[in-house]
C-alpha positions in Angstrom: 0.0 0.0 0.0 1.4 3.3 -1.1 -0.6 5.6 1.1 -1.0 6.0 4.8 -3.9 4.3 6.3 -5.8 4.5 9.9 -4.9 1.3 12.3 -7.6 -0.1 13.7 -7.4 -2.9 16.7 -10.0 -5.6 17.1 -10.2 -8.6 18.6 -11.1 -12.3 16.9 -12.4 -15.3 18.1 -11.8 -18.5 16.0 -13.8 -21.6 16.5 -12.5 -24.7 17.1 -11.2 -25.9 12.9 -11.4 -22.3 11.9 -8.0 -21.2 13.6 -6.1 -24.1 11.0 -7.1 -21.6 7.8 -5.1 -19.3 6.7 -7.3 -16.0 7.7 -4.8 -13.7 8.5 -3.1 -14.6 4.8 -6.0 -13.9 2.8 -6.8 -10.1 4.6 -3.8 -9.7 3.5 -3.6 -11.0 -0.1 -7.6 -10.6 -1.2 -7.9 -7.1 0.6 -4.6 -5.6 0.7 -4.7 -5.3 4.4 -1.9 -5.0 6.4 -2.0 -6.6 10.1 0.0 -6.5 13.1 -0.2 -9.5 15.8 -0.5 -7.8 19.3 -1.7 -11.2 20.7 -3.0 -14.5 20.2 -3.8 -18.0 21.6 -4.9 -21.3 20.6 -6.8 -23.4 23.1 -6.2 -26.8 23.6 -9.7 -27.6 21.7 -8.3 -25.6 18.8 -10.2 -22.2 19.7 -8.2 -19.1 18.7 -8.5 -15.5 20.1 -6.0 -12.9 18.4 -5.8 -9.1 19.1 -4.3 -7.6 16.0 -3.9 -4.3 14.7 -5.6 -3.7 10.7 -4.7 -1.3 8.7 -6.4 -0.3 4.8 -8.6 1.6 3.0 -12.1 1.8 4.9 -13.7 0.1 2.1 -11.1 -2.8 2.3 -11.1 -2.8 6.3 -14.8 -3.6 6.1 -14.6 -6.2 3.4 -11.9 -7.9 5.2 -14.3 -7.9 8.6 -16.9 -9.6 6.8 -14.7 -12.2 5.5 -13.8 -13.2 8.4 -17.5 -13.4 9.5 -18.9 -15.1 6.9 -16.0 -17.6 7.7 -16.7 -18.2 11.3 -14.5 -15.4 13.1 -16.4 -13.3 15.8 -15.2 -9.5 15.5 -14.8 -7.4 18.8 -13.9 -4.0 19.0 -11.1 -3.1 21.2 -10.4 -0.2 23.0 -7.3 1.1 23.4 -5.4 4.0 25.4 -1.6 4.4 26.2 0.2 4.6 29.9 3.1 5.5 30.9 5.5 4.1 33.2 6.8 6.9 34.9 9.5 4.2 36.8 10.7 3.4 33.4 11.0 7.0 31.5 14.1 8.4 31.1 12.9 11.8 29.6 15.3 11.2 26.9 12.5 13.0 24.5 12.7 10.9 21.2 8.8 10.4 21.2 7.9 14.3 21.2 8.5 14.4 17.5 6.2 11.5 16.7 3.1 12.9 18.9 1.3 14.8 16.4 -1.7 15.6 18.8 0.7 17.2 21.9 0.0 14.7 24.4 3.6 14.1 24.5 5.3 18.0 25.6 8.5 19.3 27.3 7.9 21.0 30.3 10.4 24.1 30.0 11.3 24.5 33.4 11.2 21.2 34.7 13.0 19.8 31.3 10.7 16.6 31.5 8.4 14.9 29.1 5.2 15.4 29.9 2.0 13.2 29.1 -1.5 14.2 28.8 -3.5 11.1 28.4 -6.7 13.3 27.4 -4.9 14.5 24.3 -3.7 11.1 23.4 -5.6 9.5 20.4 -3.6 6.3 21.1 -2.1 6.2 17.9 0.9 4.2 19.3 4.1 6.1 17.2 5.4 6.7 21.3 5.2 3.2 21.9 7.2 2.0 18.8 10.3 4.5 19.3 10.4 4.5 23.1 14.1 3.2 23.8 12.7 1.9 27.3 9.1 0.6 26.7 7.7 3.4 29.1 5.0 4.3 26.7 2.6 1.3 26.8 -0.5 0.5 24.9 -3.3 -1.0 27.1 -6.0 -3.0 25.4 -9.2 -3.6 26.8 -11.6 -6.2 25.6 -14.8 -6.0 28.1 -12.7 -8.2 30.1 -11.4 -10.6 27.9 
């Protein structure tokens, strides 16, 4: 994909026999969908849960969805915020340039990184360049 494309996160649920087909393949290669594998399971009866992060064209992001449907995948939104461990940063300052909504600032007279979760849109650019892991992504699923 040439352009730059909203991630979404959901989360699947594959019954038993439909975690052995090759889902994830197919988004990928009939929808031109791009995915990321947060996390996933298989259950000794062959169940499958996965969190992943899609990425595509609207239109393509809801063919893909009911692909995976019509092929025996439940589909459940996730939300999803970003924390930070305030143990773990160093204030080193390498994720202000990727925070495009200012929830990431300098504070000029303390010289620390400042986070305002209330700006965050939890696109998760902080949580890919943080040298430390201090910017975390927390995913809820209604408890799953």
């Amino acid at each position: 994909m040439n352009k730059k494309y909203p991630s979404k996160i959901i989360a699947l649920h594959f019954a038993s026999g439909v975690s052995r087909q090759p889902m994830m393949c197919n988004l990928a290669r009939k929808f031109d969908l791009t995915f990321n594998i947060l996390k996933a399971r298989i259950t000794p009866k062959e169940e499958g849960h996965m969190i992943i992060e899609l990425t595509g064209p609207e239109e393509d992001f809801q063919k893909g969805l009911s692909y995976l449907q019509e092929n025996g995948v439940s589909i459940q939104e996730v939300a999803q915020n970003i924390a930070r461990d305030e143990n773990l940063c160093m204030h080193c300052g390498i994720c202000l340039s990727l925070c495009l909504t200012g929830a990431l600032s300098l504070n000029p007279k303390t010289r620390l990184i400042e986070f305002n979760p209330e700006k965050c849109t939890a696109c998760g650019r902080c949580t890919k360049i943080c040298p430390v892991k201090a910017m975390q992504v927390q995913i809820d699923t209604n408890g799953e």
